[in-house]
N, C-alpha and C positions, 0 to 999 in steps of 0.2 A: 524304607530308607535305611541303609547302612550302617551311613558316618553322615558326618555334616559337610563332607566335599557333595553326596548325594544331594543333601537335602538343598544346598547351596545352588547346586544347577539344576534342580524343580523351580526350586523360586526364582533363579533368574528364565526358567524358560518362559514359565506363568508371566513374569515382570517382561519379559519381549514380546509376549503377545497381546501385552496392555497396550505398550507403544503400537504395535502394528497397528491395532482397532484404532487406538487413539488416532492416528497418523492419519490413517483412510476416512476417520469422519470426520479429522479437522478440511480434510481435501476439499471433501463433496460438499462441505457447509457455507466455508469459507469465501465470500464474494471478489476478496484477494487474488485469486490461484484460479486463472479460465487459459481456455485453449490449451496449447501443447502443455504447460505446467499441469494442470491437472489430468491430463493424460496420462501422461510422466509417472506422477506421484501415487494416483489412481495406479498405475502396473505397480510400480515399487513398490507400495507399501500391503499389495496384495502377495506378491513374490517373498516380501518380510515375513506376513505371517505364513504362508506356504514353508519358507524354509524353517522358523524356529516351531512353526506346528509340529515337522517332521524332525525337529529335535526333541521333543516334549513324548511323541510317540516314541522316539526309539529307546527311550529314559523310561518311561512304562513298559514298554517289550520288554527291555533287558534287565529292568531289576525287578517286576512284576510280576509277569505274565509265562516266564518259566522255558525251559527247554523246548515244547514245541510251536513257539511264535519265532525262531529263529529267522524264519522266510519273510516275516513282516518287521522284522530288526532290520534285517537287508536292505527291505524296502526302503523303510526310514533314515537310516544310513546314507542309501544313493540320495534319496530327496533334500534330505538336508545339505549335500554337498552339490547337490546340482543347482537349486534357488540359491546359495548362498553366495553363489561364483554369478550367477544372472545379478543378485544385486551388484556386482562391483561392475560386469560388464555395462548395464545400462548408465555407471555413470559416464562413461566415454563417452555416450550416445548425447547426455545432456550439455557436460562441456561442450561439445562443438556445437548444440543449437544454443546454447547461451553466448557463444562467440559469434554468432552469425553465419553459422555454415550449414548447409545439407550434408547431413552423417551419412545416406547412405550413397550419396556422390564421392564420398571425401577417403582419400586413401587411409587416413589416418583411424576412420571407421573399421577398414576392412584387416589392418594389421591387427588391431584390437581384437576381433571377433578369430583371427590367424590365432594370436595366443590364448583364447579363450578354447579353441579347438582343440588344443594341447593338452590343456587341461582336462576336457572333456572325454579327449582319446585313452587319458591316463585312467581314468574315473572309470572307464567302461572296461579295461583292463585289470582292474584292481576286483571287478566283481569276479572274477576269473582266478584270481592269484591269491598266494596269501606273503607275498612282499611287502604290500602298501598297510592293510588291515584287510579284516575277514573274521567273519564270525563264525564260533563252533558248533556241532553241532546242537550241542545243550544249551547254545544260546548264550554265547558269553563274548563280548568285542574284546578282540587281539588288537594290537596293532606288531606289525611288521616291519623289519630293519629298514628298508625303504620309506618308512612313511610321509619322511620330510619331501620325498619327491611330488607325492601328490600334491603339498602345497607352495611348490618353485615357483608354478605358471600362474598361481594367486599372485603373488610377489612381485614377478616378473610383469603383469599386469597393473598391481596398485604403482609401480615406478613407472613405470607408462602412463597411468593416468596424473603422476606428478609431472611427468615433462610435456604432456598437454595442454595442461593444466598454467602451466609457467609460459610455454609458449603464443597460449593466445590469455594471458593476464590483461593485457592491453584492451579486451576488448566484452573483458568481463567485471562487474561491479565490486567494489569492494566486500561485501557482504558474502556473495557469493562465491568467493573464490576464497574467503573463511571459512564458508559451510563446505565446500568442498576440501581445503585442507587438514577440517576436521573430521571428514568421514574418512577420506584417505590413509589417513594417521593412528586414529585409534584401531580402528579393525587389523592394519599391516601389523602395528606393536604388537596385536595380541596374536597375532598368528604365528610370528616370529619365536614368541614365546611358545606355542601352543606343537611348533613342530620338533620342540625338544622334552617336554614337558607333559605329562598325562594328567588328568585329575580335573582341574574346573574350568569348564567350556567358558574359557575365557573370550573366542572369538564371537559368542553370542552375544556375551554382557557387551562387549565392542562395538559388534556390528548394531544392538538395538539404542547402546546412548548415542552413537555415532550420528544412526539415523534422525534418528528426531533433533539431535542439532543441528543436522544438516536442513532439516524441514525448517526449523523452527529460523535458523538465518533466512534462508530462502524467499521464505512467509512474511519473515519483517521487511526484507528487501521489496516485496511484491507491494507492500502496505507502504513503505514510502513513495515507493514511482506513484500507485494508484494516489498517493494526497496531492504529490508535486502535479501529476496529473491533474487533477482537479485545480489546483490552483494557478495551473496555465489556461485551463478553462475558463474557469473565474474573470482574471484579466483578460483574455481576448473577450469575452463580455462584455466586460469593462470600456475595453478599443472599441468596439464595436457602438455601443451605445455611443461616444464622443462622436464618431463619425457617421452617426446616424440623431444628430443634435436635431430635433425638430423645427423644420425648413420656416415654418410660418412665425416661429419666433426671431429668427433673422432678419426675414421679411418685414415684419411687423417694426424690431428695431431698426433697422434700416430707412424705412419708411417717417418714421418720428423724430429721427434724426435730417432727414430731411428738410422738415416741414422745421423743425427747430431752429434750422439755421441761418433762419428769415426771422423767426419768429423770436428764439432767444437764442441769439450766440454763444453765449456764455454757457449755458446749458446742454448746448449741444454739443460742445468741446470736454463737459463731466461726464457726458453719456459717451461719447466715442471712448472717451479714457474707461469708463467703468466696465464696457463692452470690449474693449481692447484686452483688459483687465479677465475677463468672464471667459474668452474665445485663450487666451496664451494657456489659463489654468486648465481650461478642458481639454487643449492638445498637449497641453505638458504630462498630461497625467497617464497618455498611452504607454508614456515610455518608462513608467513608473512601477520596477520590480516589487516595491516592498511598501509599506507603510511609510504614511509621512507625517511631519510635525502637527497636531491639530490647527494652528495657527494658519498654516497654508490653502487648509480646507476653508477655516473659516473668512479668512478674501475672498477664498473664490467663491463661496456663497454670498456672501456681499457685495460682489462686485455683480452677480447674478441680480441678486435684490433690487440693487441702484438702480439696473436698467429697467425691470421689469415696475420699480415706483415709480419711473418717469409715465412710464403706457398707461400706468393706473391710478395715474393722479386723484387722488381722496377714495380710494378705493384698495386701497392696498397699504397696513400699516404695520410695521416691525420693528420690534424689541428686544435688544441685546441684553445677556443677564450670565457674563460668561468669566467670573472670577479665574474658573480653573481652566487654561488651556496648557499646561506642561506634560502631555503626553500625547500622543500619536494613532492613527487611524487609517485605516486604508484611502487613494483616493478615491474619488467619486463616491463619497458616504452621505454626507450629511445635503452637498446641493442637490443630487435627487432630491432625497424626503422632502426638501425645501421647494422644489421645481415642481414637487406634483403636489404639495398641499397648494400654491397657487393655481396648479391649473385647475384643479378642481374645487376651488374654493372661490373664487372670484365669478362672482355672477351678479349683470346689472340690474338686478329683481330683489337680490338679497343685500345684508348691510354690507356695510364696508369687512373685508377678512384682515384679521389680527392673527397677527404669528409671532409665539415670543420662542426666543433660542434662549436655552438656559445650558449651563454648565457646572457638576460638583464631583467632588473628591468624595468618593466613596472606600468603605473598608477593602474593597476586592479591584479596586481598582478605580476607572473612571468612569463619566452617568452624561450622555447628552439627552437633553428634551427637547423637541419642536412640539407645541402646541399650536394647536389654531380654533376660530370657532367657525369652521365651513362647514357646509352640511354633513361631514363624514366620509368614513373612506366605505364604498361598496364595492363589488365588481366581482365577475369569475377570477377562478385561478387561470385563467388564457389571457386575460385582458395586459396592456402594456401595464399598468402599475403596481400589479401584481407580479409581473416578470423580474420588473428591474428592483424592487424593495425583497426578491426575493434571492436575485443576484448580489444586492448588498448585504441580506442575510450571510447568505454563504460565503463570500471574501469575509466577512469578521468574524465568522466561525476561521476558518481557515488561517488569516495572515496576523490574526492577535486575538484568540479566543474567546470574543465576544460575540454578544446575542444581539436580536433587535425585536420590541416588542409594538404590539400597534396595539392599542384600546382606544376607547370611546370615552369621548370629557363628559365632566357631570353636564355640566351646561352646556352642549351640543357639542360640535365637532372631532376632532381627532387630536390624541397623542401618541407621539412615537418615541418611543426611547430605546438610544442605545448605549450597553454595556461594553465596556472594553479594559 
């Protein structure tokens, strides 16, 4: 090493080939980034370390390796400028499939790769000349009065990829069209500079923080769709389960009401109500984007209740114990856990099942418990109650970062508790 302009672009070439590795195994690991993204990033970030590897060689030839590696300065010279113009050219390629287009139907693809051509013409022209740069024979880089020419059609490119860029904004995320203004941006500044300017390979330090911001947006953006994903998921779950309300429990209420309306009027007019009550909560709650009041949850698990202590008259007994209800929970939370500790808790062979709901204010937030003393929860991970306690896992991970736990009471049965 010379001077510290030397040693300066050693360490940034060694530092852009950290990013490259880094970049390529965040790609390949990352559950984030499938299909054409990691295809994408997979080329790019191999074409990264391709181009600053062969900056990193031509920085060893030429201050190293002495007068006769001049032929492999060359080499490294052309590689370095041929990958470095592939990265900008593929970001064309990714705008327009992040806009929703076929790049290589789309004219806009083909004027792109027109001025990449340009560039390319110029570059195979320059091994030839000593206008652009050219190395001597003792192995020393020149540059040449012309040399800003060779980087116009970089230029004239990164401005193209800004008015493609703007022209399909409409149709790209916010994130996205950051990570691309920042790759755009830093690399053209330092080129700009770099074509009047000799001394510190400014367009590497560019092109390598550029890149990794542009992943690192990309990768955040991919990780939100994939939650919001999930938690469209979640809810249509959710839909699903209300519209697939177990037939023989309508049935069954339907039928007791029936019979009640002979038998006790009065009581068959609290069951229509508490059932009217139980069916409005379970269709209201498809159309329910977000978390709601705990209070709302807790009617409609009561109004569930009502009906289900009519069917089970001396057979069915529940205990409210709910001081703290001022905060909120996804719906269809707590009437499952409620719906399936009855159904598998209630058997004419065993005692009567007790279910107490409790509620507290905890340091981290809020604490529901359902207890009962039925025989316990068993079952595969395929069985229904497995499914659906595991669908309300996931919505309270998800819509307000809480857990749900199931263990075994001292004294027989089940508790469930959830964190939120």
């Amino acid at each position: 090493m010379n001077n510290w302009i030397d040693l300066t672009n050693f360490a940034t070439a060694v530092g852009g080939l950290v990013v490259a590795v880094l970049g390529l195994s965040l790609v390949i690991i990352s559950p984030y980034i499938s299909g054409f993204q990691k295809k994408y990033f997979t080329v790019f970030f191999s074409f990264l370390f391709l181009y600053i590897a062969s900056d990193l060689i031509s920085q060893i030839s030429l201050d190293f390796l002495g007068e006769n590696y001049s032929l492999l300065s060359k080499l490294a010279i052309f590689g370095e400028s041929f990958f470095s113009s592939i990265c900008m050219q593929f970001l064309t390629v990714y705008i327009l499939y992040t806009a929703k287009n076929t790049p290589t139907k789309n004219i806009i693809i083909y004027i792109s790769w027109f001025i990449w051509n340009i560039y390319f013409a110029t570059l195979i022209i320059t091994q030839f000349t000593k206008g652009i740069y050219y190395i001597t024979d003792d192995n020393v880089y020149q540059r040449g009065p012309l040399y800003p020419v060779l980087l116009v059609p970089l230029i004239i490119l990164s401005i193209y990829n800004y008015i493609v860029l703007i022209y399909k904004r409409k149709n790209i995320s916010k994130k996205e069209f950051i990570a691309f203004i920042i790759y755009l941006t830093i690399p053209s500044v330092c080129m700009l500079i770099q074509m009047f300017s000799y001394g510190l390979l400014l367009a590497v330090i560019g092109t390598s923080i550029a890149s990794i911001f542009m992943f690192l947006f990309i990768l955040s953006d991919q990780i939100d769709q994939y939650i919001l994903q999930k938690e469209e998921n979640a809810k249509q779950r959710a839909s699903i389960r209300v519209l697939e309300m177990r037939p023989h429990f309508v049935y069954n209420t339907l039928t007791s009401i029936y019979y009640l309306c002979e038998q006790n009027p009065e009581k068959a007019q609290e069951l229509i109500l508490n059932f009217n009550t139980f069916l409005r909560k379970n269709f209201t709650a498809i159309a329910k984007d977000n978390t709601i009041p705990f209070t709302e949850e807790l009617e409609h698990t009561k109004a569930y209740l009502a009906v289900e202590s009519v069917r089970f008259e001396d057979k069915l007994f529940v205990e409210y114990d709910t001081p703290h209800t001022n905060f909120r929970i996804p719906p269809l939370t707590l009437q499952p856990i409620v719906e399936n500790a009855v159904k598998h808790g209630i058997d004419p062979e065993l005692e009567p099942l007790h279910i107490l709901i409790r509620t507290r204010e905890t340091e981290n937030g809020s604490e529901i418990e359902v207890s009962d003393n039925g025989p316990g929860f068993t079952g595969d991970e395929n069985n229904e109650p497995h499914i659906a306690l595991a669908n309300i896992k996931e919505r309270l991970e998800l819509m307000c970062k809480g857990n749900l736990i199931i263990e075994a009471n001292e004294n027989g049965g089940t508790r469930v508790i959830i964190n939120v």
